[in-house]
N, C-alpha and C positions, 0 to 999 in steps of 0.2 A: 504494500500500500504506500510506504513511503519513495518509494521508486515511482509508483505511477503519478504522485504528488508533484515532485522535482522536475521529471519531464513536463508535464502541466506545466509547472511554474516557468519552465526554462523555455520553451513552446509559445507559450503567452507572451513573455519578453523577446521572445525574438520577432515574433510576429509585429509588435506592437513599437517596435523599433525600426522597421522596414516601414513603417509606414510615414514615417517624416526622416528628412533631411540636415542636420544642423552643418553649416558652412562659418566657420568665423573668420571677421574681416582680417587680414593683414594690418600691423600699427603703420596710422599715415603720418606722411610726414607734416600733412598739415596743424591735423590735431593728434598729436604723440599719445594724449592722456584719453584719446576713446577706447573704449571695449567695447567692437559690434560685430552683434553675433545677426545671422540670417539662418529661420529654418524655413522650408520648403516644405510641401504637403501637398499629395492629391488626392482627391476626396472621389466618393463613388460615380461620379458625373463627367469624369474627367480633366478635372476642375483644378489649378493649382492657385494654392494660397501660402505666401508669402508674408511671411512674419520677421520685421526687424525690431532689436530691442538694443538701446545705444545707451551707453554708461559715460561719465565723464565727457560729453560732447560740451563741445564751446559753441553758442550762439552762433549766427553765420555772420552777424554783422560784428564780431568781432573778432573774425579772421582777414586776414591781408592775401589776397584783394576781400573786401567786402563782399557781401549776399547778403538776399532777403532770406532765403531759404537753402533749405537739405531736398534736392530731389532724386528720387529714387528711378536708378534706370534697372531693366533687364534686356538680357541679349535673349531675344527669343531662335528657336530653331525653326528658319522659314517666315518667320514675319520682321528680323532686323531687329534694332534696338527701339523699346517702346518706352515714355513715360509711364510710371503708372502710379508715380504719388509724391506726395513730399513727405519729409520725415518731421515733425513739429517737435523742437527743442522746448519746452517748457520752464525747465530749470536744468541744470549743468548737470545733474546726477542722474536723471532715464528719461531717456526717449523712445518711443514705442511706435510701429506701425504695421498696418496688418490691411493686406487685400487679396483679393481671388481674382487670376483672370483666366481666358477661357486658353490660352497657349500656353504650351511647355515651354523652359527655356531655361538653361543649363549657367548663367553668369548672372551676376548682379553688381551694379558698382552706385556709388553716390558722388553727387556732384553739387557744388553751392554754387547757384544760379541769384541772378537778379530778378527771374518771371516765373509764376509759378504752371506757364500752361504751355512750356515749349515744345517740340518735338522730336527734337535732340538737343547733345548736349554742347553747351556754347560755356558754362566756366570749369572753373579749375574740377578735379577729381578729389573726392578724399580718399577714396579707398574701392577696390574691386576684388571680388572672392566667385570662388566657383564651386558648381553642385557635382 
């Protein structure tokens, strides 16, 4: 019984592990003191949603060059690189963002832009990670 328990248990966690992705960012050089982590998930629909969570981020307007904002790209496979959010700095200690789109896509990177609704990216990089 204890056998068939451990497999249970060891079956369930792997199972349940397969089913998201965690990627964490590279330290950038712009902001040294972030920790951002991205996890990736796709849900029964075919659906993937994207979850960033950023520790120690500095505001964008108090980076050099300046931004109004953190926007969030992905390299999709077959549709290019897409907008699909910006990341809202609140205070310096967590930032959070979380969406679903309907394309897989295998990179993600962040950039601190002046507009928050462009179509590519036009400022500097902070940081890019892969799935």
């Amino acid at each position: 019984m204890k056998l068939f328990n451990y497999f249970f248990v060891l079956t369930s966690f792997v199972a349940f592990a397969s089913c998201a992705t965690t990627a964490k960012f590279p330290i950038s050089s712009v902001v040294p003191a972030a920790e951002i982590t991205a996890k990736k998930k796709t849900d029964d629909n075919k659906n993937n949603t994207l979850e960033i969570t950023a520790r120690n981020l500095a505001s964008p307007d108090r980076l050099v060059p300046a931004g109004t904002n953190y926007s969030i790209w992905v390299v999709s496979k077959g549709q290019g690189t897409k907008n699909v959010g910006q990341l809202l700095v609140t205070n310096g200690d967590k930032a959070s963002f979380k969406t679903t789109t309907a394309f897989d896509f295998d990179e993600v990177f962040i950039t601190v832009e002046n507009q928050s609704d462009l179509s590519y990216p036009t400022g500097v990089e902070i940081s890019r990670t892969k799935f």
